[in-house]
C-alpha positions as CSV (number, residue, x, y, z in Angstrom):
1,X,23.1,-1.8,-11.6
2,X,23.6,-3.0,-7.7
3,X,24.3,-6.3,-6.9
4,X,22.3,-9.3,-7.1
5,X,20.8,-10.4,-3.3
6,X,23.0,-13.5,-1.7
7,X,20.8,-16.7,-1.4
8,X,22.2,-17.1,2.3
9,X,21.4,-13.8,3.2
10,X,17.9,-12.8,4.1
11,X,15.7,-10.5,1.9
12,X,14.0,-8.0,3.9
13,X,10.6,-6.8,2.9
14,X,8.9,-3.6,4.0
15,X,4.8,-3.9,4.8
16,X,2.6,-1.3,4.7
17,X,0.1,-1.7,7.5
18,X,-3.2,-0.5,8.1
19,X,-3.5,2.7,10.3
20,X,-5.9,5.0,11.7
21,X,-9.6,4.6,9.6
22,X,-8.1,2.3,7.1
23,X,-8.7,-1.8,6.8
24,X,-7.5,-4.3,4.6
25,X,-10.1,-6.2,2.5
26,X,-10.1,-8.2,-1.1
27,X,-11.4,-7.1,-4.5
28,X,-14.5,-9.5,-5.0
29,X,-15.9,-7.8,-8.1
30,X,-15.0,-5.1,-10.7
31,X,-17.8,-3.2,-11.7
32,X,-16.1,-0.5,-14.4
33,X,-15.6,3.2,-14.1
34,X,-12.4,2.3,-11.5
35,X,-14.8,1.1,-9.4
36,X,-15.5,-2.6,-7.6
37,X,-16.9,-4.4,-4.6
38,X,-14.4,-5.1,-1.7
39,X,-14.6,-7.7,1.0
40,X,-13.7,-5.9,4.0
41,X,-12.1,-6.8,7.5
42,X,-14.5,-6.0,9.4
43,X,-17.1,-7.7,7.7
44,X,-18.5,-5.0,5.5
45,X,-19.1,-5.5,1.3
46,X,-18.0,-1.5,0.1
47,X,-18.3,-0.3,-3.3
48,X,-14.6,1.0,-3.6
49,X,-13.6,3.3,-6.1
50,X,-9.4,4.3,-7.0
51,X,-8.8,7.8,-6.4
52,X,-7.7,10.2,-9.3
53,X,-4.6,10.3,-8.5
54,X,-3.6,7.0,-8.4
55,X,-5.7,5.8,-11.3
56,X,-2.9,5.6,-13.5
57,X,-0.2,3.7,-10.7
58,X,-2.7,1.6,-9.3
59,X,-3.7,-1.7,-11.2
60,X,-6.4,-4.0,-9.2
61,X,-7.9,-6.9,-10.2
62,X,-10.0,-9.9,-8.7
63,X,-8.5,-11.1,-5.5
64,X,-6.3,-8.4,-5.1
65,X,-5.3,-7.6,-1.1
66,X,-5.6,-4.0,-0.9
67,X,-6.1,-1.4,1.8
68,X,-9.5,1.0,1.5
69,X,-10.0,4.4,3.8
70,X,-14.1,4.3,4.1
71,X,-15.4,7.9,3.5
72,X,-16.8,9.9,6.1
73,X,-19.8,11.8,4.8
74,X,-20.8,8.6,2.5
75,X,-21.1,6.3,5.3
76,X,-19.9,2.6,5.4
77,X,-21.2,1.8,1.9
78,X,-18.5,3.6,-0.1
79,X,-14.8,3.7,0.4
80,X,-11.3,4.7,-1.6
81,X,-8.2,2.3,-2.4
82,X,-5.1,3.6,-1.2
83,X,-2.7,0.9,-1.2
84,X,-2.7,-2.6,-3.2
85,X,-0.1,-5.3,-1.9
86,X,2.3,-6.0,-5.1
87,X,3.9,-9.3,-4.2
88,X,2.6,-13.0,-2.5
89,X,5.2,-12.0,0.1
90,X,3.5,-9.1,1.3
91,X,0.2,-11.1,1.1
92,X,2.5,-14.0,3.1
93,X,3.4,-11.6,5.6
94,X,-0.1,-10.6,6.6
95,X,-1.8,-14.2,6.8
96,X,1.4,-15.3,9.3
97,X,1.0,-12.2,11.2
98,X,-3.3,-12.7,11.4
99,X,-4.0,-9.8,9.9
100,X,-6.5,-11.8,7.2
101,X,-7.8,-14.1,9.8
102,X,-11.6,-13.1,9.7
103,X,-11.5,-12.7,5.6
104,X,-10.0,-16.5,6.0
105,X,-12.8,-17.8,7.3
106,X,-15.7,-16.7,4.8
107,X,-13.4,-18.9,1.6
């Protein structure tokens, strides 16, 4: 057991940021099968589905912030989830740093 954070000490947090193909976007709609409808960055609706591989570790649900890797032979309709963001911190982080501007806007 390690020891308990000091309250005047601040807690670092470590983001993961999109890179390369990937964008951020939030889970509008589950549709069953490990599949739902995401709200994309760049303005796209996807059908999104979880990889097998992370079926198991990865938990979404409504409203989630997550980070999707469109496929390339598919086109721009279908895409994977790679990464869901855990804690309102993380979430925090990207709204003060703009990354969830143009998402912002459509609520």
């Amino acid at each position: 057991m390690g020891k308990p954070p000091q309250p005047d000490q601040p807690e670092f947090i470590r983001v993961r940021i999109p890179r390369g193909k990937e964008v951020l976007g939030i889970v509008k709609q589950r549709l069953g099968g490990s599949r739902m409808r995401v709200l994309c960055l760049d303005g796209r609706e996807r059908i999104c589905r979880i990889p097998g591989r992370l079926r198991r570790a990865l938990w979404v649900r409504e409203n989630d912030v997550v980070i999707i890797e469109p496929w390339e032979l598919g086109g721009d309709a279908k895409a994977d989830i790679i990464h869901k963001y855990r804690s309102k911190a993380e979430v925090g982080f990207l709204r003060r740093k703009g990354y969830l501007k143009s998402i912002e806007d459509e609520f």
